[in-house]
C-alpha positions as CSV (number, residue, x, y, z in Angstrom):
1,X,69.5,92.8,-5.8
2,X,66.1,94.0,-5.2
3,X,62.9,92.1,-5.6
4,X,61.0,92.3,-9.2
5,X,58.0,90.7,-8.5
6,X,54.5,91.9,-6.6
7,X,53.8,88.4,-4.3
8,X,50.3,89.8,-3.9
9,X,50.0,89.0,-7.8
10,X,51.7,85.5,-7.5
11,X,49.1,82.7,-8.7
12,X,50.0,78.9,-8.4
13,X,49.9,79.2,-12.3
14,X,53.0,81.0,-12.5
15,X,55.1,78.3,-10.7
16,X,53.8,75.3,-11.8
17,X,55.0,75.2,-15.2
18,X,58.8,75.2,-13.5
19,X,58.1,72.5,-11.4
20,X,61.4,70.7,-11.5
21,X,63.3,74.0,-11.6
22,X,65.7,75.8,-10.3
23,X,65.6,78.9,-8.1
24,X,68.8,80.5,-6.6
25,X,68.5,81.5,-3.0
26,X,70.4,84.4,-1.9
27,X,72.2,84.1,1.4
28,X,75.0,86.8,3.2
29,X,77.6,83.7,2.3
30,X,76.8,83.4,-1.5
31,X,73.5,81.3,-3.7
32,X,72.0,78.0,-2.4
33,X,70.2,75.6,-5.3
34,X,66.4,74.9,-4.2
35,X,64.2,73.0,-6.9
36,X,60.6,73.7,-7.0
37,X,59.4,70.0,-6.1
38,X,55.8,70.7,-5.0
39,X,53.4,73.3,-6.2
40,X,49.5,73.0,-3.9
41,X,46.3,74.9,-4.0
42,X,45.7,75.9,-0.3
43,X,41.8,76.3,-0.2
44,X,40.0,79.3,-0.4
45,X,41.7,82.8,-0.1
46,X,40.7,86.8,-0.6
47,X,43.9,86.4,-2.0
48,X,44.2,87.6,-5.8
49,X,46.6,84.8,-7.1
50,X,44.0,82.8,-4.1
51,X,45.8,80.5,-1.6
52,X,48.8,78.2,-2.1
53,X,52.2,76.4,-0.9
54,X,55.2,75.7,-2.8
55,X,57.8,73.4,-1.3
56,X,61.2,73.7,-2.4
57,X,64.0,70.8,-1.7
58,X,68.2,72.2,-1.2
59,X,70.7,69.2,-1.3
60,X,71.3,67.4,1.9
61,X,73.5,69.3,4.5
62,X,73.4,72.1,6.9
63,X,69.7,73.3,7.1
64,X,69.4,77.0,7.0
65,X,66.7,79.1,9.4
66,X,63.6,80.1,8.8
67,X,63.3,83.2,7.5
68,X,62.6,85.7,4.6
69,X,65.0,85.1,1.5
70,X,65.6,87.0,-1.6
71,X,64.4,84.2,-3.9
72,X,65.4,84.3,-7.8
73,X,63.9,82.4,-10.9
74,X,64.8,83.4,-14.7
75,X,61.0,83.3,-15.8
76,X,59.5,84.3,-12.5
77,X,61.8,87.0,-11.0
78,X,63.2,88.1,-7.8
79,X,60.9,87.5,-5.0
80,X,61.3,88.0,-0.7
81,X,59.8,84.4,0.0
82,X,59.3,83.0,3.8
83,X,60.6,79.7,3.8
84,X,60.1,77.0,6.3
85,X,62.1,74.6,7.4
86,X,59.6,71.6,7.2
87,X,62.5,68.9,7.1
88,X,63.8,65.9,5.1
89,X,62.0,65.0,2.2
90,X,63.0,62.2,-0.4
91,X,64.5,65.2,-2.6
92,X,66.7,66.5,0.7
93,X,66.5,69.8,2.7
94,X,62.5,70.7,2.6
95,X,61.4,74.3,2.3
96,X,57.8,75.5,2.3
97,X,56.6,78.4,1.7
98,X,52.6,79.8,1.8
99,X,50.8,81.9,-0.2
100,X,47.7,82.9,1.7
């Protein structure tokens, strides 16, 4: 599965209205549930879509490593996203990633 979407064109605008949702992570061993539990304007940015963080929570267990994972959402696409380990939060395994 390739990516479908340009990040550089990415605004906080397009995630916020699935706040709550579902995206399927793609890993070598099969998909891993994160829901989009945060969605943060990150200052100012040259960046297009500007500056931004999302933070995504996985169901309590093994964490997985930081690193660049192909990212799917029905309304938003396929995306390579960084994600961050940041650690526990109230809605379990915290991910962040930053759009800057």
């Amino acid at each position: 599965m390739a990516p479908s979407v340009d990040l550089a064109a990415l605004a906080i605008d397009d995630f916020t209205p699935h706040l709550g949702a579902t995206f399927d992570l793609h890993t070598a061993d099969g998909r891993i549930a994160l829901r989009l539990v945060r969605a943060d304007r990150a200052g100012v940015s040259g960046r297009r879509g500007g500056a931004f963080s999302l933070l995504f929570a996985s169901s309590q267990g093994p964490w997985l490593p930081q690193a660049i994972y192909l990212v799917e959402h029905e309304a938003v696409g396929t995306m390579e996203l960084f994600l961050v380990p940041i650690g526990p939060i109230k809605e379990g395994n915290g991910y962040q990633a930053v759009f800057a």
